[in-house]
N, C-alpha and C positions, 0 to 999 in steps of 0.2 A: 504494500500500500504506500503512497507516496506523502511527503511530507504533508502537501495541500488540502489529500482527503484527509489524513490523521487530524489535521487541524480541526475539519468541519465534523467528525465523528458524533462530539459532543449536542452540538445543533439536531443531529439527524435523529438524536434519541428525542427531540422532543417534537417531532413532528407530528400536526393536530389531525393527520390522516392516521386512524388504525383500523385495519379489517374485526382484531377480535371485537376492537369495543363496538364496531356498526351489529356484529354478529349479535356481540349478547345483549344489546337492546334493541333485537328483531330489526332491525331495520334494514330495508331492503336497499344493497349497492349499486348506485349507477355510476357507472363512469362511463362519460359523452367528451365529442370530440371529434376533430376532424380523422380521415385516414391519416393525413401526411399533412406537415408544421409544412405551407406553402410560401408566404409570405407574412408581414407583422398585420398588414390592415386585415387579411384572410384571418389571423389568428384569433384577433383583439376583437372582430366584429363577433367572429362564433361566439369566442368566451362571453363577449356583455349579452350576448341573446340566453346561454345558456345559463347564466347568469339568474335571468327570471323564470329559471326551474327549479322548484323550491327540492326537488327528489336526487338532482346532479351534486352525487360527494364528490365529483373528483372530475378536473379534465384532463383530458385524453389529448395528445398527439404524435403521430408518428416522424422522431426527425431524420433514422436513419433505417432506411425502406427498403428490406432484403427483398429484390425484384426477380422473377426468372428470365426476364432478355436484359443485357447492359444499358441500353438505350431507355429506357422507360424512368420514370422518374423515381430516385432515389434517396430522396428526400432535401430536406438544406441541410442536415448534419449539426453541424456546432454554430454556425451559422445562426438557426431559429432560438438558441437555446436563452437568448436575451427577451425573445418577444415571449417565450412560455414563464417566464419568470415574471415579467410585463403584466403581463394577464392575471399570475398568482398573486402580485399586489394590488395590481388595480382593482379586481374581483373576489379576491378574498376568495380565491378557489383554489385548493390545493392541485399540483401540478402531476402526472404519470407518462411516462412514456417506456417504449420498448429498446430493450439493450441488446448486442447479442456479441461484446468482448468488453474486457476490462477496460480498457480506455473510453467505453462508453459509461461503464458504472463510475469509473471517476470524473469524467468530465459531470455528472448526474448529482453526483454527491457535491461535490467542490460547488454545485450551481444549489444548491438547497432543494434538490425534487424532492417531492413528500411520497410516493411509491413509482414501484418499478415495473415492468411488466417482462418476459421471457419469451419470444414468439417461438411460431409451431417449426420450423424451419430449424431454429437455433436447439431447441429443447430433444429435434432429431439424433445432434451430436453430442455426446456425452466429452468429448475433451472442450469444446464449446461451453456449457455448461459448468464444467468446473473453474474453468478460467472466469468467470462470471463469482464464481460461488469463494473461490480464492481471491478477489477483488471484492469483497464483501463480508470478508471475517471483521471484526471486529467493529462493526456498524449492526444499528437498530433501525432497520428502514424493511415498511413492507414491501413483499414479491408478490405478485402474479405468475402464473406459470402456467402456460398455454398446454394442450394438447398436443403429444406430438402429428406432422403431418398424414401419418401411416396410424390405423388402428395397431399400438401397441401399448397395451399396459403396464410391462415392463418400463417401458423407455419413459413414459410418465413418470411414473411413481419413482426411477430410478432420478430422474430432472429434481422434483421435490424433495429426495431423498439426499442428495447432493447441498442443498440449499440448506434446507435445515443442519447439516454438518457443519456447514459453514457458521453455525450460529443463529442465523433465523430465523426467528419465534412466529413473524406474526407474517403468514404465508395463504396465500390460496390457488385452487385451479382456477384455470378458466375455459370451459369447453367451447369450443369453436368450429367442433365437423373435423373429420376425415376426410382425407382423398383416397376412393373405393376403384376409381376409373370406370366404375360402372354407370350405365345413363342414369339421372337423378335431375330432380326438381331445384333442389338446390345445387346450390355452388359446391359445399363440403356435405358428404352424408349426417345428417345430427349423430346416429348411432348411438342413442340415447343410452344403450343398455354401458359402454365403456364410462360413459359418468357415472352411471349406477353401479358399475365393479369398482370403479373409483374411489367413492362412497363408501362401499362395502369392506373396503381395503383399509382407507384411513378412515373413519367415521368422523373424527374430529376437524378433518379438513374442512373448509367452506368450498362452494365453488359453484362461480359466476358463469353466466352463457353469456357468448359472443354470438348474436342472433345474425348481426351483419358479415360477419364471413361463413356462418351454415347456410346463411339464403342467400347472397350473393345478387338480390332484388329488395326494394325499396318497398313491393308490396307483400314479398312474403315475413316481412320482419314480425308483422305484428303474432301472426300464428307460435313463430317459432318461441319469440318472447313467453307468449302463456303457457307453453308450453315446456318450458323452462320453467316456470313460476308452478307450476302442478306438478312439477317432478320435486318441489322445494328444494330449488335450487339459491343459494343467497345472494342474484342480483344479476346485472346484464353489464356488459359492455356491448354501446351501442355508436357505430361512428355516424358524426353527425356534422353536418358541415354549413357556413352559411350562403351557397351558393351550389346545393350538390352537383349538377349539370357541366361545371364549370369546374368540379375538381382535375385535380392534374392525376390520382388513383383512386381506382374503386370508384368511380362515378356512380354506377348503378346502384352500387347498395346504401349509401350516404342517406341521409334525410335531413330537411332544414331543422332548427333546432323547436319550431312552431310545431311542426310534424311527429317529432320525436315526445312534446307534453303530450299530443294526442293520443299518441301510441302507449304512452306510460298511462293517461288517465283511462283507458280502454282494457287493462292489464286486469283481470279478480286476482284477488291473493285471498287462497284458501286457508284452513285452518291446520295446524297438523294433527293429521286425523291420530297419533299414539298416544296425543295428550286427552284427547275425548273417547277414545275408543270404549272407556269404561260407560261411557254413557248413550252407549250404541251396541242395542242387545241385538238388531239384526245381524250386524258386519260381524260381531261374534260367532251366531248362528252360520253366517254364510262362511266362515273362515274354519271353522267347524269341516262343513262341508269339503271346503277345497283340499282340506287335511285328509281327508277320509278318501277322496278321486286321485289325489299325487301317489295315497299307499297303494291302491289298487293300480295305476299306472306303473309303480315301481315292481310290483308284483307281474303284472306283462312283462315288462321287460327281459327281469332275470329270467320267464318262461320264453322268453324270445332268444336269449343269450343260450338257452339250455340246446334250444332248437339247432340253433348254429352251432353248438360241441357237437350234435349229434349230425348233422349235414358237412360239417368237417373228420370227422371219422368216417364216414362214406366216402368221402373224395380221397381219403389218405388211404385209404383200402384201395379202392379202385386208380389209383395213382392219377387222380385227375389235378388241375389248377383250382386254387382256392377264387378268385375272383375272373367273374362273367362280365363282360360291360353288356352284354342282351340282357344278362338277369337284371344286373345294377338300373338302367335304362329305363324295363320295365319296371320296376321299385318306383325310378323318381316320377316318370307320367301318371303312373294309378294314381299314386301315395297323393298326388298336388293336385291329381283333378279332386279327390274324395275329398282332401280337406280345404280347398274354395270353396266346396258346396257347404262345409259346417263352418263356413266362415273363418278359413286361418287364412293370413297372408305369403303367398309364393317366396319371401322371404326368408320367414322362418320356418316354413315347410323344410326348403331346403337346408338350412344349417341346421334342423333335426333331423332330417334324413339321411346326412353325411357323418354327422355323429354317431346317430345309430347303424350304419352303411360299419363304418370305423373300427367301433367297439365288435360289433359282428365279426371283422376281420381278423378282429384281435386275438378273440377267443377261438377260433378255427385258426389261424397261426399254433398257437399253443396247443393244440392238436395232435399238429403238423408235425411238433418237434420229436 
């Protein structure tokens, strides 16, 4: 750490941004903001609009914009970093932006940001990452920490897991979509269930959706947003800009900062249903129920896995191959026409079918041997 950040350390512990404290008096986090720190009037006009949104903790901009072609715009770098300091005074709104090496967390700290954010791109590379998490021993400054680009959990949790070593107390995800390469409505798949293994993994963790990079449109923000908020997720980062049309990146997905109150007052926030569930004798009943369908489902199975010992002991007799792509084939057309008709989705038909396809295999391998 270099003399300049050591200096400002002390400063950084007292910063009026903290994830836990929004956490533990429920209150739900926004951070708004343009994609990309473009210019000072671009910045300063956002911030006084967003300004009159009494729900924005925190602004948002991007100064240094990992782009996938060189030519597209890259942000202004060190450049903007007077006009986002600008803004934190003039507006009294604490400042965030995304880093993705050390010389970004100290130029960040030295300037007085009040949190940080770790994009999807960066949090991919785990020597990335540590170099970030090595440039921030010995500072009190909250992280964000994006999703990595690729559905992995590992590579997450291992992002977060890095950070917090560093010393880092007051930490959160931010999900933001996967790239699946499969055709999709949205820009990034939500893949809701990786936040909910997330969740299940740290439970302690908070974690914010990025509604603006899973929709990658202006008009599917608002869906994904509640959609977030009923999975009780604790808050959005939403890019918001005051000219979206006219942004230099991400134009599509941007909204003006007028756009963005309306989508926030449009948002229900539910209750969490484990603090009332005592006072909900159906959902008990019905929970009941689902208890009693999962045993009898688990009981198919093992009678299914039995099946296949016994259909692999016939092929190991008769010296045949363990796997058909006719049979396999016929499996996934039946299996996904029967369950459209009772209403399952051809998505997770099939990542149940290749599971159970798997495990089938597994247990006729050991057979084999």
């Amino acid at each position: 750490m270099s003399d300049e950040v050591e200096g400002c350390v002390l400063l950084c512990t007292m910063f009026p941004f903290s994830i836990q404290q929004l956490v533990k008096t429920n209150t739900s986090i926004l951070i708004a903001g343009p994609c990309g720190v473009e210019s000072r009037e671009q910045f300063l006009t956002t911030a006084q609009e967003l300004k009159g949104i009494p729900q924005v903790n925190a602004l948002r901009g991007g100064l240094w914009k990992p782009r996938t072609r060189p030519n597209s715009f890259e942000g202004m770098g060190e450049l903007g970093i007077p006009w986002m300091v600008e803004a934190k005074e003039q507006f009294q709104l604490p400042i965030i932006t995304e880093v993705a090496k050390a010389s970004h967390v100290e130029l960040c700290l030295k300037n007085n940001f009040d949190a940080l954010w770790i994009g999807a791109r960066t949090v991919a590379n785990p020597f990335s990452v540590q170099e970030i998490a090595d440039a921030l021993k010995g500072v009190n400054i909250p992280i964000f920490i994006k999703n990595p680009m690729h559905a992995d959990l590992a590579l997450w949790m291992g992002a977060i897991e890095r950070i917090q070593n560093a010393g880092i107390a007051d930490i959160a995800a931010i999900h933001r979509g996967f790239a699946t390469g499969a055709p999709t409505l949205y820009r990034n798949q939500p893949l809701w269930e990786m936040a909910i293994a997330l969740k299940t993994e740290m439970p302690e963790l908070p974690i914010i959706c990025d509604p603006s990079h899973i929709a990658g449109r202006r008009d599917l923000l608002a869906q994904v947003a509640q959609k977030a908020a009923d999975l009780n997720m604790n808050g959005w980062m939403i890019e918001s800009h005051c000219n979206p049309d006219a942004a230099l990146s991400d134009a599509a997905q941007q909204i003006t900062p007028g756009a963005l109150q309306d989508l926030i007052n449009q948002i229900t926030i539910r209750d969490t249903i484990d603090v009332h569930i005592q006072d909900c004798p159906e959902l008990k009943k019905w929970r009941k129920e689902i208890d009693s369908i999962d045993d009898e489902i688990i009981q198919l199975l093992g009678q299914r896995m039995k099946m296949a010992e016994t259909i692999g002991a016939y092929k190991k007799e008769k010296n045949l191959t363990i796997f058909s792509l006719h049979r396999w084939k016929e499996i996934l057309e039946s299996r996904q026409a029967k369950g459209e008709q009772a209403g399952l989705t051809i998505r997770f038909l099939k990542t149940y079918l290749e599971a159970l396809h798997a495990e089938s295999i597994r247990h006729q391998v050991d057979i084999m041997k």
